[in-house]
N, C-alpha and C positions, 0 to 999 in steps of 0.2 A: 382332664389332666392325665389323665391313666394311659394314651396314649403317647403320651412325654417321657413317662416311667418305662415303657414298653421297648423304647428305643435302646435302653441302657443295662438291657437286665444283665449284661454280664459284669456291670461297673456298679457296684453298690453307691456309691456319692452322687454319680449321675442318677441312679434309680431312685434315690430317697428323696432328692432336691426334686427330679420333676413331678414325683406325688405331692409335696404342697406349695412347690413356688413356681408359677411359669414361668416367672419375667426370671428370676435368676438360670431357671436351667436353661432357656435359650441363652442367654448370656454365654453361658462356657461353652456355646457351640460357635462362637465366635472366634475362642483360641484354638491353638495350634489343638490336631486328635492329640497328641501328647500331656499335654496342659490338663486336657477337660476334667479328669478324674480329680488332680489336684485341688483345682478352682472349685468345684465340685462339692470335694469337702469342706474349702473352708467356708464356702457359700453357708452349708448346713449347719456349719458349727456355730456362725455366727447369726444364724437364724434360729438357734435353738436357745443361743446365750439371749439371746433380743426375748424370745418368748419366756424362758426362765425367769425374769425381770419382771415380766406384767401380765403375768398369769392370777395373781393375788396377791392383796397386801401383809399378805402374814411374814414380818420379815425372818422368822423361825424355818417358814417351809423354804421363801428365797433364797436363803443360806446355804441349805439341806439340798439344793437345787442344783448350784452355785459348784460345792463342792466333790458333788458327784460327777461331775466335768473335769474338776481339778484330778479326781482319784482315776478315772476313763483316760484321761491325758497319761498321767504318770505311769499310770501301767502300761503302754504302749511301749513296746510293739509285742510284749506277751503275753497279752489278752486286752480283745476288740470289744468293748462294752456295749460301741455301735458298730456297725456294721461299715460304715461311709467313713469311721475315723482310719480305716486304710490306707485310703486315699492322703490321707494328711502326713499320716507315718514314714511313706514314701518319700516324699519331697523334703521333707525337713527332718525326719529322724531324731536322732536327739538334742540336736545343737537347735533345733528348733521348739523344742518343747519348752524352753527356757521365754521364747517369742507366746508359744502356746496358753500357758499361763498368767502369762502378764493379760496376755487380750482374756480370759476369765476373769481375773481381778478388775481389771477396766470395766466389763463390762458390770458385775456385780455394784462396783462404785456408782456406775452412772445409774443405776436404777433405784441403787439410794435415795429417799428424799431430803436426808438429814445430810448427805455429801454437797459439797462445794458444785454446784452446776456448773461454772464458768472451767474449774479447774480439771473435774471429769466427763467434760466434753473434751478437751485438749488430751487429757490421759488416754480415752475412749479410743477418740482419733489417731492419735500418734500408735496407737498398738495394732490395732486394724490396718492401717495404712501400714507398718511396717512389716507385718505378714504378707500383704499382697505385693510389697516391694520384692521382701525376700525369693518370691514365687516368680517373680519377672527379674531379680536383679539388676535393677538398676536405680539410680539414684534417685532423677526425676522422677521414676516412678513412687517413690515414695511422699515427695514433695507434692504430688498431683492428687493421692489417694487418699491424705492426710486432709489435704483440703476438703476431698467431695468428701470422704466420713464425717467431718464437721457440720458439714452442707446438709447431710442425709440426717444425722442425730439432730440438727437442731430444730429442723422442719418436718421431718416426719415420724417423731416420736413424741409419746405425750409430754413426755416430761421436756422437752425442748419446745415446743408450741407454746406449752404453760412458762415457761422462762425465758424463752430471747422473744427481742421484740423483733415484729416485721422489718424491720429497718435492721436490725442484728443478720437477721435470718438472709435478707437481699443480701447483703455486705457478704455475708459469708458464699452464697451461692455465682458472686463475681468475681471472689477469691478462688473459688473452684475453678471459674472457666477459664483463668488466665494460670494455673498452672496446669491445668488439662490440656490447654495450648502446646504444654513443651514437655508432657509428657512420652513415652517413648511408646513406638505402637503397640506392643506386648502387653500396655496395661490396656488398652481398651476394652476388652471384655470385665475388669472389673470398672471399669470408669462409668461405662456404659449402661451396666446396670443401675449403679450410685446414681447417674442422673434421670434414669426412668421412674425410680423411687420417690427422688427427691422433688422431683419437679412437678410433674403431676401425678404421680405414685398408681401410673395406667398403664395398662399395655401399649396406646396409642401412642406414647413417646415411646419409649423403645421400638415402636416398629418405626416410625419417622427418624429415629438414630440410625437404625440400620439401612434405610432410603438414602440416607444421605451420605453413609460410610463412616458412620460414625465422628464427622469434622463439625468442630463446634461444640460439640456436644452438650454443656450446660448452657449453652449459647442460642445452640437453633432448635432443642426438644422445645 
């Protein structure tokens, strides 16, 4: 993976993301060069929120996890806690740190075991999806994102496998590909990734997305 990292060393978000995810950092090389830094980070933040969750069950340290994200948020843009949350600073600034936050809370809720599953997959979702809308501005984008976060958190997280049933989990991933249908091309790189996770959670779909242009995409990975 170190030559993933290597490609970006002047973009902290790109360099941190391809040290531990491929399938995400190829992803943002699918947006515009402008984009990538942005995507970038939210890639990282939303993969650090996902690992902050099920690292252990102590929900003392979760917490303590949890809010060290909220305080790293809050102090932006006058001091970088990560290095990659720059990337994030840019694009959304303050009117987005408001978006910032809530997708921490979500996430904290959803790793809950004692939370509502049904109602913080939907909080989950709708906070994720409404960052990555805000990054592409546009509406369907949001309606597209919203769906494949539902799709991704129910199938390929533990606490969604252990609580929706297959039949939940299909239903939600044919809700994905019909509004992925009418989402707008800008979101594809984050769409792109959500269905290489969720689907078979391989690199093999995502390069079979990218074979085919990305059309389809929860439909033909």
């Amino acid at each position: 993976m170190a030559r993933f990292a290597e490609k970006s060393k002047a973009k902290p978000a790109q360099a941190a993301l391809g040290a531990v995810d491929r399938l995400r950092f190829l992803a943002t090389q699918l947006a515009d060069p402008g984009d990538r830094e942005a995507l970038a980070a939210l890639f990282m933040l939303e993969w650090e929120l996902a690992r902050a969750g099920l690292r252990n069950q102590e929900p003392l340290l979760t917490a303590m996890r949890f809010q060290w994200w909220r305080e790293a948020i809050e102090e932006l843009p006058t001091r970088f806690r990560a290095p990659f949350l720059g990337g994030i600073d840019q694009p959304f600034g303050n009117q987005g740190k408001a978006f910032l936050l809530t997708l921490v809370d979500a996430y904290e809720d959803w790793a809950d075991p004692q939370s509502n599953t049904e109602a913080a997959l939907e909080a989950c979702a709708a906070a994720a999806g409404a960052l990555h809308a805000h990054l592409w501005g546009e509406k369907p984008a949001f309606d597209a994102l919203q769906a494949a976060f539902s799709a991704h958190l129910a199938c390929r997280s533990a606490r969604g496998t252990a609580f929706f049933s297959e039949n939940t989990r299909q239903n939600l991933l044919v809700n994905a590909k019909k509004a992925a249908n009418k989402a707008p091309k800008a979101a594809f790189p984050s769409l792109v990734m959500l269905a290489g996770l969720t689907k078979n959670g391989a690199m093999p779909a995502f390069k079979l997305g990218f074979r085919v242009g990305l059309a389809g995409l929860f439909g033909r990975l």
